[in-house]
N, C-alpha and C positions, 0 to 999 in steps of 0.2 A: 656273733663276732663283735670283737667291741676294738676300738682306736690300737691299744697298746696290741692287740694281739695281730694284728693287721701288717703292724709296723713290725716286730718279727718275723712274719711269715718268710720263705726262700722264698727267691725272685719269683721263680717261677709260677707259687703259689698266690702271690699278690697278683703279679698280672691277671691269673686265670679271675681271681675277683677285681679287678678293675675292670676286665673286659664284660664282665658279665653285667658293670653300668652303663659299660660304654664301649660299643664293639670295634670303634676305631684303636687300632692295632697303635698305631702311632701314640694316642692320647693318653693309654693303658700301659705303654711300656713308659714314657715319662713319668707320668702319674706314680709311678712303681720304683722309679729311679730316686724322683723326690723323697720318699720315704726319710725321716720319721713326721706325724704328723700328730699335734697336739690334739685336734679334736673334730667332731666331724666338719663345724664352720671351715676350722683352717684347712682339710681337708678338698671342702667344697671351692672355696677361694682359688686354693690350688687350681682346682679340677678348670672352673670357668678360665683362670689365666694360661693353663694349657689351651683348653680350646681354641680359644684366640689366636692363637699360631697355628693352626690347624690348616692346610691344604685344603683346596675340592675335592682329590680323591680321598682323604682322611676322613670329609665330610659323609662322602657318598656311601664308604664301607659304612659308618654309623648307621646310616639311613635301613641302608641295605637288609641292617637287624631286625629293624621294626616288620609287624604284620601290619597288612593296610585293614585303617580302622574299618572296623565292620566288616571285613571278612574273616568268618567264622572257621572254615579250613585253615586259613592260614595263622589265626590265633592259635589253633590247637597243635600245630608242626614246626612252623619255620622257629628254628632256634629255641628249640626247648631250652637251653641251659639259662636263658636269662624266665623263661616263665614263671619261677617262683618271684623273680624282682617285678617284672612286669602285670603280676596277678593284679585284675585292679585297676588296669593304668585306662581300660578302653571300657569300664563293664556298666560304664551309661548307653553301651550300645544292646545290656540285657534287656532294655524294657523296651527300646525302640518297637515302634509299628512297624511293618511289612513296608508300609510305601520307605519310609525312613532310611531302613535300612536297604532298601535299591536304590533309594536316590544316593546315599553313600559310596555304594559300591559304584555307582556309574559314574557319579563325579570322580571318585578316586580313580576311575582309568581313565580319563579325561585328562588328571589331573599327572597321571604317569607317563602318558603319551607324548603332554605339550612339554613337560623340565624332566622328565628322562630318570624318574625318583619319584617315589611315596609322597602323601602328604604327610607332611610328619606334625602332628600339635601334642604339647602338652595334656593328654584328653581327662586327667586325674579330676574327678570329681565334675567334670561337662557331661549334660547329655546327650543325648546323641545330636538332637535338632540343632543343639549351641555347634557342633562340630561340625552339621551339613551348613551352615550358615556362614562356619571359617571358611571352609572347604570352597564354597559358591564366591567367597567375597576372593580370595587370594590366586585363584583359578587361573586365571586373564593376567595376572601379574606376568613380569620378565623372570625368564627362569635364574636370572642373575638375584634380582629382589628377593625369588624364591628359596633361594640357596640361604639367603642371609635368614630370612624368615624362619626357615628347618632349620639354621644352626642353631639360634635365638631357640626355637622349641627344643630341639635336643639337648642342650645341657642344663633345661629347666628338668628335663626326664631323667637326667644322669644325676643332676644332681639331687631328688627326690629317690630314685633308686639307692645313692649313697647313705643316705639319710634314713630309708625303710631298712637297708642292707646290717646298717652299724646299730641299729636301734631294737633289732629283731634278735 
């Protein structure tokens, strides 16, 4: 897929790739509206000045999309349609050791129970440990700080998925 041909597509075929960066329904249908778009930066630009007016519950549906890092069922099921984008985004958690990846998994429901949502980071190119270390440090945060924090990573991912999407 490259820029111009993007900017073509019928609405409905753009949304379905916008969504597949970014599952917030809201972000993906603007995103879609703004159409035509010079290049992936002005693209990205876009994307992050959507976000910004983005709601909680616009945040949460995004959230929603991701698998929680290091769990292994849930990389290979929830939301297949973004997998091909997301290939990559978690797979510093292929080398982790056994304890690594439990302490993962028990922070992350720790971390689900107290703000009501995934940890969501950035995880492209971190290993697992750099992620249990995010994970442990942000944990105790206010789930308000937390919202901000997940947005702040998600549209580092959305717009890293735009950028793999348009270039691939």
């Amino acid at each position: 897929m490259n820029v111009n041909t993007l900017n073509a597509l019928p609405w409905q075929d753009a949304m379905r790739w916008f969504s597949q960066t970014c599952a917030a329904e809201k972000w993906a249908s603007v995103m879609t509206d703004k159409r035509p778009y010079c290049d992936v930066a002005d693209m990205q630009n876009h994307g992050k000045a959507v976000w910004e007016t983005m709601e909680k519950d616009d945040l949460l549906q995004a959230f929603a999309a991701h698998p929680m890092i290091g769990d292994i069922n849930s990389l290979r099921s929830k939301y297949a349609s973004t997998r091909a984008l997301a290939a990559g985004e978690q797979s510093g958690t292929a080398d982790a050791d056994d304890a690594t990846l439990y302490a993962l998994k028990e922070k992350n429901e720790a971390y689900l129970a107290r703000h009501g949502f995934i940890f969501i980071i950035c995880a492209s190119g971190l290993p697992a440990t750099t992620m249990l270390e995010a994970l442990e440090n942000r944990l105790n945060n206010s789930t308000e700080e937390e919202l901000k924090n997940a947005a702040a990573e998600q549209i580092k991912i959305t717009c890293l998925r735009i950028s793999k999407a348009i270039n691939s």
